[in-house]
DSSP file (Angstrom, degrees, kcal/mol; ACC not computed):
  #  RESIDUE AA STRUCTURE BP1 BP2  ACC     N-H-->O    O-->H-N    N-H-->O    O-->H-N    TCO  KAPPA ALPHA  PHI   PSI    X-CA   Y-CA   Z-CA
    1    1 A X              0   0    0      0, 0.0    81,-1.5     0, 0.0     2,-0.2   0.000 360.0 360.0 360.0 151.1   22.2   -9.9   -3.6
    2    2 A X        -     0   0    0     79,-0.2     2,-0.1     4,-0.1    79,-0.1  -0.904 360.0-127.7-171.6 125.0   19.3  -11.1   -4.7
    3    3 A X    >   -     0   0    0     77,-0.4     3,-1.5    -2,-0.2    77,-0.0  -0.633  48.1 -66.5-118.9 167.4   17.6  -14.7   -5.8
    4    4 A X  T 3  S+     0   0    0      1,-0.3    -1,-0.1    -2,-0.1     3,-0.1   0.085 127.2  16.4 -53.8-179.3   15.6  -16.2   -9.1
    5    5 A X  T 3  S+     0   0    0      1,-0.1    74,-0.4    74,-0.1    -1,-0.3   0.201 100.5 115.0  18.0  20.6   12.4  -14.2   -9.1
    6    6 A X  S <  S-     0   0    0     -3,-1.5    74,-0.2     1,-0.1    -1,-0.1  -0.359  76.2 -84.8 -78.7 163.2   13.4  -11.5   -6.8
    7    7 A X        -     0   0    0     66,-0.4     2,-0.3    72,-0.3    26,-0.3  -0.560  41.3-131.0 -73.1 155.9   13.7   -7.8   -8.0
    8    8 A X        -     0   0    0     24,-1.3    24,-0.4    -3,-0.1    -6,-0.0  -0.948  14.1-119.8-118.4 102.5   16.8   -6.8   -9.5
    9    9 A X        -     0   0    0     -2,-0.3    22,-0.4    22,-0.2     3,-0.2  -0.146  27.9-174.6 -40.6 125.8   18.7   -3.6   -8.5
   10   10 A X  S    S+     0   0    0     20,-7.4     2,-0.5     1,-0.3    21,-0.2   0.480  72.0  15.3 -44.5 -54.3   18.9   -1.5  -11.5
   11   11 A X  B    S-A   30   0A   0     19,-3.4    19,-1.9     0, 0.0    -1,-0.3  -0.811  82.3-144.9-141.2 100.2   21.1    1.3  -10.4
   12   12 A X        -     0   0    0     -2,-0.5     2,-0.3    -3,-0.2    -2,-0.1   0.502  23.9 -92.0 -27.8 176.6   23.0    0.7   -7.2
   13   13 A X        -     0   0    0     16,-0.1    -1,-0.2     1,-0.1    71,-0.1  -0.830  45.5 -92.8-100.4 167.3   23.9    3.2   -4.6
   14   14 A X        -     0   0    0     -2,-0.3     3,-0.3     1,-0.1    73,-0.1  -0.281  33.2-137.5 -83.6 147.8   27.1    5.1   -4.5
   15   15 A X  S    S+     0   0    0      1,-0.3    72,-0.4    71,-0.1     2,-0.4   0.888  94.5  23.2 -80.4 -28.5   29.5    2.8   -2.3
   16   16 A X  S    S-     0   0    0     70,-0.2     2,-0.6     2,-0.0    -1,-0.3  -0.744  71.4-173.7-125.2  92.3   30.7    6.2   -0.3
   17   17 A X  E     -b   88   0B   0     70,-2.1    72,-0.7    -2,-0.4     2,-0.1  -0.745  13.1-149.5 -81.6  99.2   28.6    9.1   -0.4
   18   18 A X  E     -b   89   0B   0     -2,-0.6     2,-0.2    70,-0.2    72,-0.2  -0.393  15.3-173.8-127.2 136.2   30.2   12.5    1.2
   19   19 A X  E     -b   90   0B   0     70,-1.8    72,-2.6    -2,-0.1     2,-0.4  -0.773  20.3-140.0-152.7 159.2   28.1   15.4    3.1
   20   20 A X  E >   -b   91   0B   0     70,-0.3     3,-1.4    -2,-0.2    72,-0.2  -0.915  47.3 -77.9-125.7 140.3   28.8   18.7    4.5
   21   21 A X  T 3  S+     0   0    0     70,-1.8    41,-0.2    -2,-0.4    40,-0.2  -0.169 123.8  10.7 -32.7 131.7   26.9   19.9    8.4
   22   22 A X  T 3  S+     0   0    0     39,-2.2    38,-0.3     1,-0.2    -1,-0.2   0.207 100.7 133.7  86.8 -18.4   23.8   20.8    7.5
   23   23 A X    <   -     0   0    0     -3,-1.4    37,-1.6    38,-0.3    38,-1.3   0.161  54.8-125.0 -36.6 149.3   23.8   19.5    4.2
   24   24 A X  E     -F   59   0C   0     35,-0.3     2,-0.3    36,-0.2    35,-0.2  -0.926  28.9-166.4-105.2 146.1   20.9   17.2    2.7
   25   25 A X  E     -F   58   0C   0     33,-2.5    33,-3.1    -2,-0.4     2,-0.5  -0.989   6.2-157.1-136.7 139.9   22.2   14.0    1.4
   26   26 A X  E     -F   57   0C   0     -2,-0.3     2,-0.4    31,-0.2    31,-0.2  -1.000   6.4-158.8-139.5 124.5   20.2   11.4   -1.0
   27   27 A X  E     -F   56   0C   0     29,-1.8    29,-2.5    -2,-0.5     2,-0.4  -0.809  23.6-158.0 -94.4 104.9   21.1    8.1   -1.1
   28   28 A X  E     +F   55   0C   0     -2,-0.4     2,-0.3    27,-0.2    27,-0.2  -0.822  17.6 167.4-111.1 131.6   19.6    6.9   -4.7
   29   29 A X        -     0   0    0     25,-1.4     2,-0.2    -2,-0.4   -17,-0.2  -0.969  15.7-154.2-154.4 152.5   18.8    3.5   -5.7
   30   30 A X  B     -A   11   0A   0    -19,-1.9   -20,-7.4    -2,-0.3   -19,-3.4  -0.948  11.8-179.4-149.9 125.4   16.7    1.7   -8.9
   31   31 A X        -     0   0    0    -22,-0.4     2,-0.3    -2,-0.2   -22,-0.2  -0.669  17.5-165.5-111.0 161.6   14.9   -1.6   -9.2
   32   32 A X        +     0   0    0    -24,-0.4   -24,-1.3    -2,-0.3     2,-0.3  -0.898  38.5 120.1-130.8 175.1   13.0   -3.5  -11.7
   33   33 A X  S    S-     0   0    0     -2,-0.3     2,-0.5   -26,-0.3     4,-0.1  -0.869  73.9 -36.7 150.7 177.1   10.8   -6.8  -10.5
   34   34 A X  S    S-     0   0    0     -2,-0.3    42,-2.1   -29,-0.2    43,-0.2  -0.581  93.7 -68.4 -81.4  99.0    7.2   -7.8  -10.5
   35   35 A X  S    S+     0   0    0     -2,-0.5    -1,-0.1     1,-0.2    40,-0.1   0.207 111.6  40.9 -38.4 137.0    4.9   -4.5   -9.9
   36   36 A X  S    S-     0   0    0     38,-0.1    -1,-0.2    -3,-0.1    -2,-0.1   0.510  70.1-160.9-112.1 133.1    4.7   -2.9   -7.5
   37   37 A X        -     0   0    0     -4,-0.1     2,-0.4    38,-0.1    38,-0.2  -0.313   5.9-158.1 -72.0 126.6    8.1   -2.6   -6.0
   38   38 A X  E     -G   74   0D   0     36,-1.9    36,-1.9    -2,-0.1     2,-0.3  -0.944  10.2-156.3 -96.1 118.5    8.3   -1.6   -2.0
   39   39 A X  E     -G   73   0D   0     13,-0.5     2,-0.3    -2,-0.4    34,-0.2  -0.874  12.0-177.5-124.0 133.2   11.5   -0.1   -0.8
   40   40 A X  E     -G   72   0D   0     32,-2.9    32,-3.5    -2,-0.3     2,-0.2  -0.969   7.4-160.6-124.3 137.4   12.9   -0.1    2.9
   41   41 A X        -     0   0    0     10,-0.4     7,-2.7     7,-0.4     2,-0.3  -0.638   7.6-173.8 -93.2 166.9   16.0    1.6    4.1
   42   42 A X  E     -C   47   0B   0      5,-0.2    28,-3.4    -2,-0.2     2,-0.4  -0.967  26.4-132.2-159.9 152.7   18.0    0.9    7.3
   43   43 A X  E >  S-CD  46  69B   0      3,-2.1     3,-2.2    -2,-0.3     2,-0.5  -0.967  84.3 -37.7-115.6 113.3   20.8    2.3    8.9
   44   44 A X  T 3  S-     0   0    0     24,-0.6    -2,-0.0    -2,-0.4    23,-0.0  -0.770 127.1 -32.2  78.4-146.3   23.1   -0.5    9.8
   45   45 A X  T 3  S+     0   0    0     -2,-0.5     2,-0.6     2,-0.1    -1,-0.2   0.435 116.1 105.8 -79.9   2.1   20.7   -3.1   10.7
   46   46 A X  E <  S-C   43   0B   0     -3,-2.2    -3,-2.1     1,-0.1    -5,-0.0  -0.764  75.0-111.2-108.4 114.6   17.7   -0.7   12.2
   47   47 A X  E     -C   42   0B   0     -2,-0.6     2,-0.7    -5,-0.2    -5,-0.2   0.098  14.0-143.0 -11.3 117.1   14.8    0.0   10.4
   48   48 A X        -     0   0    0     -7,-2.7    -7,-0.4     3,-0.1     2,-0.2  -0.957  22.9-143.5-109.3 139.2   14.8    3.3    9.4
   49   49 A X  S    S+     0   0    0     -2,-0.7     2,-0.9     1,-0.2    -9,-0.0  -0.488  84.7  21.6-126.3 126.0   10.3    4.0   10.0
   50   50 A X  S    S+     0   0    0     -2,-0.2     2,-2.0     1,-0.1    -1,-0.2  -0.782  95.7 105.2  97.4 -82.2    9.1    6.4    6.9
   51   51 A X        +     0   0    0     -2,-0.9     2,-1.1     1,-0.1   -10,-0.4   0.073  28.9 126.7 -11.8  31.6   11.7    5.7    4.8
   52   52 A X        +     0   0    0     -2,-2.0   -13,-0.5   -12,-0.2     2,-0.3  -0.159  47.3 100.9-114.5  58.0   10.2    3.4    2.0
   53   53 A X  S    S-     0   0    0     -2,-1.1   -15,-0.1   -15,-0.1    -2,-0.0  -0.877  80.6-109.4-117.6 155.7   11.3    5.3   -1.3
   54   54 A X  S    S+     0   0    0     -2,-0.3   -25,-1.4     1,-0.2     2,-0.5   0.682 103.2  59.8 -53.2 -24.6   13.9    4.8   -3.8
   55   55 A X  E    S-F   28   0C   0    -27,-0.2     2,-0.7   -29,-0.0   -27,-0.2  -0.971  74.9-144.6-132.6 117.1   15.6    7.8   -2.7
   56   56 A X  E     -F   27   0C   0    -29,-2.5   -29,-1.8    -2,-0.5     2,-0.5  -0.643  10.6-164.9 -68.9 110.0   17.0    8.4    0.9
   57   57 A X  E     +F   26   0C   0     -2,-0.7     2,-0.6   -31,-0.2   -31,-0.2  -0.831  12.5 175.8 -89.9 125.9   16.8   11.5    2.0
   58   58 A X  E     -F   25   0C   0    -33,-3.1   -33,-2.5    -2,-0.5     2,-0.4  -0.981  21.5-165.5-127.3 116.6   19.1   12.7    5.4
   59   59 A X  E     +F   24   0C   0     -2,-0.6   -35,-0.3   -35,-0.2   -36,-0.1  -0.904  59.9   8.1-115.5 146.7   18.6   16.2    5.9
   60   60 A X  S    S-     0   0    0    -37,-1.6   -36,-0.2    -2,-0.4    -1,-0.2   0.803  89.9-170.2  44.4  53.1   20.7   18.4    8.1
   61   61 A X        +     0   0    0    -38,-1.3   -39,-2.2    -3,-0.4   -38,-0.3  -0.306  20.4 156.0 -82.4 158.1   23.4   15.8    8.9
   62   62 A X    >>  -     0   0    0    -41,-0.2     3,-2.9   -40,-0.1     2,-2.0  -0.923  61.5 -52.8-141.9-163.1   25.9   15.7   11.0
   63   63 A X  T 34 S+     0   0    0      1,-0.3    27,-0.1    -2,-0.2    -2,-0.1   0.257 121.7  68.1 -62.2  42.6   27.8   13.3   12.6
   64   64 A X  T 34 S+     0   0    0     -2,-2.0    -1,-0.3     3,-0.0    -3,-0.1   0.311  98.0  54.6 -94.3 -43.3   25.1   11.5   14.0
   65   65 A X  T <4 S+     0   0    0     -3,-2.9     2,-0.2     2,-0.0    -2,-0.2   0.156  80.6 110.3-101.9  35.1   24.0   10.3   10.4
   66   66 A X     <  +     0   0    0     -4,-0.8     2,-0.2    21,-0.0    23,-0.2  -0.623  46.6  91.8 -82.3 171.6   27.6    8.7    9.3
   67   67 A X  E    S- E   0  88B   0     21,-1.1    21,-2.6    -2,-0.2     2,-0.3  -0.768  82.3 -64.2 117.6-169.2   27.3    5.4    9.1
   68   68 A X  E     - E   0  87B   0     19,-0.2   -24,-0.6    -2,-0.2     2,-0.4  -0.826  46.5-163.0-111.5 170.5   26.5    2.7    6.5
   69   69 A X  E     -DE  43  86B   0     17,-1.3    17,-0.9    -2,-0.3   -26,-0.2  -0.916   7.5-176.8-123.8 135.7   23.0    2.5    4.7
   70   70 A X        -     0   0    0    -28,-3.4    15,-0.1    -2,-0.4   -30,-0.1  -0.571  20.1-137.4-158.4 128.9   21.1   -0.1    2.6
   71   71 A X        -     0   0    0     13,-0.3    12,-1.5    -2,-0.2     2,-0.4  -0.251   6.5-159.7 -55.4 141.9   18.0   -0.6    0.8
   72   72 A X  E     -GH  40  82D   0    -32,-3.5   -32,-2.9    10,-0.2     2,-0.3  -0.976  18.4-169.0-119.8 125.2   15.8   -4.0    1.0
   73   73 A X  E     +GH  39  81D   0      8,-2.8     8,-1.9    -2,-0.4   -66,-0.4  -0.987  10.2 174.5-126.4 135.8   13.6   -3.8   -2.3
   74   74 A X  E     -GH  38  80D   0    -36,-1.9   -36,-1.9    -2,-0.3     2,-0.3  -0.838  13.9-144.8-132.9 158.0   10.8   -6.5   -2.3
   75   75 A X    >   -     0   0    0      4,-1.2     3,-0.6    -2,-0.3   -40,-0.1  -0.657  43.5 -87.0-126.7 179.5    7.8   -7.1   -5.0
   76   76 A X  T 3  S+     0   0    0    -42,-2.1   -41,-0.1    -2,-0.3   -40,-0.1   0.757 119.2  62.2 -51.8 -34.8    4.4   -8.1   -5.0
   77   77 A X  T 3  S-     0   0    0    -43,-0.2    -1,-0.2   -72,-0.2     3,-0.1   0.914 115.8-106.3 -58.2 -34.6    5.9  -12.4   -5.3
   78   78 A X  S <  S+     0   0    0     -3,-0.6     2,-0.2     1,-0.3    -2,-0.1   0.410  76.8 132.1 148.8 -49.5    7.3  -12.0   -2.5
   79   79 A X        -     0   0    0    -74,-0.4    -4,-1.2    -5,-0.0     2,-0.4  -0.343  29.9-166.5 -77.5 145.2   11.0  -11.8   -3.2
   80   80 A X  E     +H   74   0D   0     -6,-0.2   -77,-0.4    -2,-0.2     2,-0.3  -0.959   8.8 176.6-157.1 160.5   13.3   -9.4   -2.0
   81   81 A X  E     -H   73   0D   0     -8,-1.9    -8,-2.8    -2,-0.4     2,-0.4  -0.834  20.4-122.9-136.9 155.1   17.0   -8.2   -2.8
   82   82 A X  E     -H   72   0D   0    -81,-1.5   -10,-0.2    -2,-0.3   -73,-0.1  -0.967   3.2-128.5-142.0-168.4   19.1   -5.8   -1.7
   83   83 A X        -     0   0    0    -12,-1.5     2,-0.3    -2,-0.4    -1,-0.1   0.001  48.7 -99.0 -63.2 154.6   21.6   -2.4   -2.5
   84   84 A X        -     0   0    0    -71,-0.1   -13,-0.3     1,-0.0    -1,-0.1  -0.640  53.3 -94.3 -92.6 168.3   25.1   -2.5   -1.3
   85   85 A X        -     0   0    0     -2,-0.3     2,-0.2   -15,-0.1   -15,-0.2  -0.625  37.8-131.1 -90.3 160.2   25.3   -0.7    1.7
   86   86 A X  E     - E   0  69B   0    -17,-0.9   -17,-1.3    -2,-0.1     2,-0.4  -0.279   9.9-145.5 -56.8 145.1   26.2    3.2    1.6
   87   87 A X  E     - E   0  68B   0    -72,-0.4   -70,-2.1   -19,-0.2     2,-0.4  -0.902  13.4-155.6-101.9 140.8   28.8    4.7    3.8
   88   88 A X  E     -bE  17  67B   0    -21,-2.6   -21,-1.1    -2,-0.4     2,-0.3  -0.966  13.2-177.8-118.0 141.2   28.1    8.0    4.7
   89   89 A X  E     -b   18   0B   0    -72,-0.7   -70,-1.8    -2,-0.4     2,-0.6  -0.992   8.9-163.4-149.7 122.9   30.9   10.4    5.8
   90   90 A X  E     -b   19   0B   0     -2,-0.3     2,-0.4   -72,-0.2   -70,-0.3  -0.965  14.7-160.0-120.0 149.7   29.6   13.9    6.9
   91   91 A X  E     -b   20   0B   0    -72,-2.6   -70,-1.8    -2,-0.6   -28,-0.0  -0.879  19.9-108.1-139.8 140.4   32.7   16.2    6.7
   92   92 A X        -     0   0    0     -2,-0.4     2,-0.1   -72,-0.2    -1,-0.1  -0.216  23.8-154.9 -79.1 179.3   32.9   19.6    8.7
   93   93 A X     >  -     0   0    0      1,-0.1     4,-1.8   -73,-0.1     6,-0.2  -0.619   7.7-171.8-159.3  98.9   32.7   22.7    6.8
   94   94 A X  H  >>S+     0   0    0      1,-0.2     4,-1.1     2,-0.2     5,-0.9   0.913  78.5  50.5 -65.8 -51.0   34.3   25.5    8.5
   95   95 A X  H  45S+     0   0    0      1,-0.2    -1,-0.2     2,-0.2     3,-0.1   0.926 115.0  45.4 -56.9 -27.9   33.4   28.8    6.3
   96   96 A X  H  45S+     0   0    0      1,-0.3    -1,-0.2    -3,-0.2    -2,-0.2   0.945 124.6  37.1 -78.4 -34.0   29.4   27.9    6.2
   97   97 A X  H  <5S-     0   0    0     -4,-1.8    -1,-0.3    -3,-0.4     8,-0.2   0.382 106.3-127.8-107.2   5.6   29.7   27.1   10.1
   98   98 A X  T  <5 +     0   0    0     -4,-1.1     7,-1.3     1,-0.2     8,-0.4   0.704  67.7 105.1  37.6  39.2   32.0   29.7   11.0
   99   99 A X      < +     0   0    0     -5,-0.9     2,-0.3     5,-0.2    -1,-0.2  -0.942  29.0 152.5-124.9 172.3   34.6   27.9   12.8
  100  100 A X    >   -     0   0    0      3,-0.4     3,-4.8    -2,-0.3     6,-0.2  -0.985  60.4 -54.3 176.2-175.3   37.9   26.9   11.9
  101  101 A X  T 3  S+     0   0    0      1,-0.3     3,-0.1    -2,-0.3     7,-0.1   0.615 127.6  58.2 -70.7   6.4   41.2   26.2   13.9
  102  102 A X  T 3  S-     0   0    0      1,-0.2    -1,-0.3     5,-0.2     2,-0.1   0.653 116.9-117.9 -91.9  -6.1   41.6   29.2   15.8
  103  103 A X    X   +     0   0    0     -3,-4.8     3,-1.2     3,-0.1    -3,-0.4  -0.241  61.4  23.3 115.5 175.8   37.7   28.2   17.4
  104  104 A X  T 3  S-     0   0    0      1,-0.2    -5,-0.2    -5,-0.1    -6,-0.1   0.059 119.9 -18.2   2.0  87.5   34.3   29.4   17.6
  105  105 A X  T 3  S+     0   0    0     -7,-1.3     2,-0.4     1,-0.3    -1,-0.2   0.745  90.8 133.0  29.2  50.4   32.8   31.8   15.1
  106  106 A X    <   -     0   0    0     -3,-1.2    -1,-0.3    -8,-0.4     2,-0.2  -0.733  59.4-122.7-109.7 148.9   36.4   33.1   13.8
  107  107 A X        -     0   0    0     -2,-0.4    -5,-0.2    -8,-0.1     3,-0.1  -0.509  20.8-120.0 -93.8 159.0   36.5   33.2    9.7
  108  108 A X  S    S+     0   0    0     -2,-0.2    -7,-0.1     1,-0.1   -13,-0.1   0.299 115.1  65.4 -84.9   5.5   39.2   31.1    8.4
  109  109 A X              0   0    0      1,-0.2    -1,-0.1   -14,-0.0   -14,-0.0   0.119 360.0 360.0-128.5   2.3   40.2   34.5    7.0
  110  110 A X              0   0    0     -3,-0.1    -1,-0.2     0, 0.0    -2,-0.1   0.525 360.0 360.0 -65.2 360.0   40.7   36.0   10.1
């Protein structure tokens, strides 16, 4: 959302992005507005501290980094807009992690 003279989201974020343990996931997002454009992410409502790029990076998630996401991108006036939030979904992956339902380092091919 975003109001007159505010930056204008170019390129959204993906509304669901989907991630594997251990996985990197980047959350990607593009604005235009009055140079130079400043980018903050949050998880939820909480500042996320470093984070002030066009592209989120969450490296080695797990289910600690599901949730939803969203960029605030603000310009030099003053004005500021933001992304639709992200959901992040981190999904197990039994062959890389070596479990699966029979437990604890067992191959699914056992």
């Amino acid at each position: 959302m975003s109001v007159a003279g505010s930056p204008i989201i170019t390129l959204d974020v993906t509304s669901e992005v989907h991630g594997t343990h251990g996985q990197h996931i980047h959350i990607h997002c593009e604005a235009s507005g009055q140079q130079p454009l400043h980018f903050q992410w949050f998880k939820k409502r909480v500042k996320l501290h470093g984070q002030t790029r066009n592209t989120l990076i969450l490296q080695n998630v797990w289910e600690r980094d599901e949730g939803y996401y969203i960029c605030r991108v603000a310009d030099s006036s003053g004005g500021c807009t933001f992304t639709s939030w992200a959901k992040v979904i981190v999904d197990e992956d039994y062959a890389v992690h070596g479990y699966s339902q029979f437990g604890k380092n067992r191959h699914m091919y056992d």
